[in-house]
N, C-alpha and C positions, 0 to 999 in steps of 0.2 A: 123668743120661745112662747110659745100660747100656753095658756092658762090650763087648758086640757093635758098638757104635756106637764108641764109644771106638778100638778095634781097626782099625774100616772107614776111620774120618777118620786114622788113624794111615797105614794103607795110604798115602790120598789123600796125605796130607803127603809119606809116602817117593816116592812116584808122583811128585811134581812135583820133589823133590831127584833125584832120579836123571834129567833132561832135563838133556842136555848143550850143546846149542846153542837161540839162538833159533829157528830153525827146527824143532827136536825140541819146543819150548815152543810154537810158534806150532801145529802138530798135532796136539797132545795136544787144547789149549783148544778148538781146532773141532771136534775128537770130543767134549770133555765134553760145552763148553758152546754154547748157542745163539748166534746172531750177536747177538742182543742182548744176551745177559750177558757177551759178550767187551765189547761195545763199552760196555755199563752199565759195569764194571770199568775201562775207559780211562778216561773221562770222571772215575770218580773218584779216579784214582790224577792224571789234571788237574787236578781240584777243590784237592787235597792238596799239590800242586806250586804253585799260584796262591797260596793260603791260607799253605803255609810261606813266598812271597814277599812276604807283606804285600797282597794285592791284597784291596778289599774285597766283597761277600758280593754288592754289585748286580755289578759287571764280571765278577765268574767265572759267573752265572746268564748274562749276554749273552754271556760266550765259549764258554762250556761248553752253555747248553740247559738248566743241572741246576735244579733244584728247591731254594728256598730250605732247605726240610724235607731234601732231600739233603744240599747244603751244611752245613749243620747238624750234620747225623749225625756227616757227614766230620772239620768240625772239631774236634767230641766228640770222636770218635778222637786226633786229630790229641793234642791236650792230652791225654785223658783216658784213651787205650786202651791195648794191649798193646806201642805204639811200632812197629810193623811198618810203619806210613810211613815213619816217620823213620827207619828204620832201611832200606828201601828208598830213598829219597829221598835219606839219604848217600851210600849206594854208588853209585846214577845220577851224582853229581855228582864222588865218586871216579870214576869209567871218563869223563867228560865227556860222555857220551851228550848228543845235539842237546835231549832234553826237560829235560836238567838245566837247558840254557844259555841258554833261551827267556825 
């Protein structure tokens, strides 16, 4: 990865730590990203919420819409990745937010 890149996604990173409310987060994502990469990104931070609950790989495809090959990816992460769900996924359930409690 070049240095310039490096740089750009470091931006991007401080970009998303300095939003201070949801509503400053819910404005930024509708300028990034398309209505469908917000709503691809829900679906799998769902997928990742169903899967840490024990649900198996056919019910979150019927609740979710996602693609076994998504699911997949997800749970890859889930076990195998940088812990950024899980480490999302606690804090949801530290603040009690309604999708931790589902």
């Amino acid at each position: 990865m070049s240095m310039q890149r490096n740089q750009q996604l470091d931006q991007l990173y401080r970009a998303v730590l300095c939003l201070r409310s949801e509503e400053e987060c819910r404005a930024f994502l509708e300028d990034l990203c398309t209505i469908q990469e917000v709503e691809d990104m829900r679906k799998r931070l769902e997928v990742a919420r169903l899967l840490d609950g024990g649900v198996n790989y056919q019910e979150i495809g019927q609740q979710t819409g996602m693609s076994t090959a998504t699911i997949s990816r997800v749970n890859r992460s889930l076990r195998y990745g940088a812990e950024g769900y899980r480490l999302v996924l606690g804090r949801l359930a530290e603040q009690g937010g309604a999708d931790a409690d589902r």
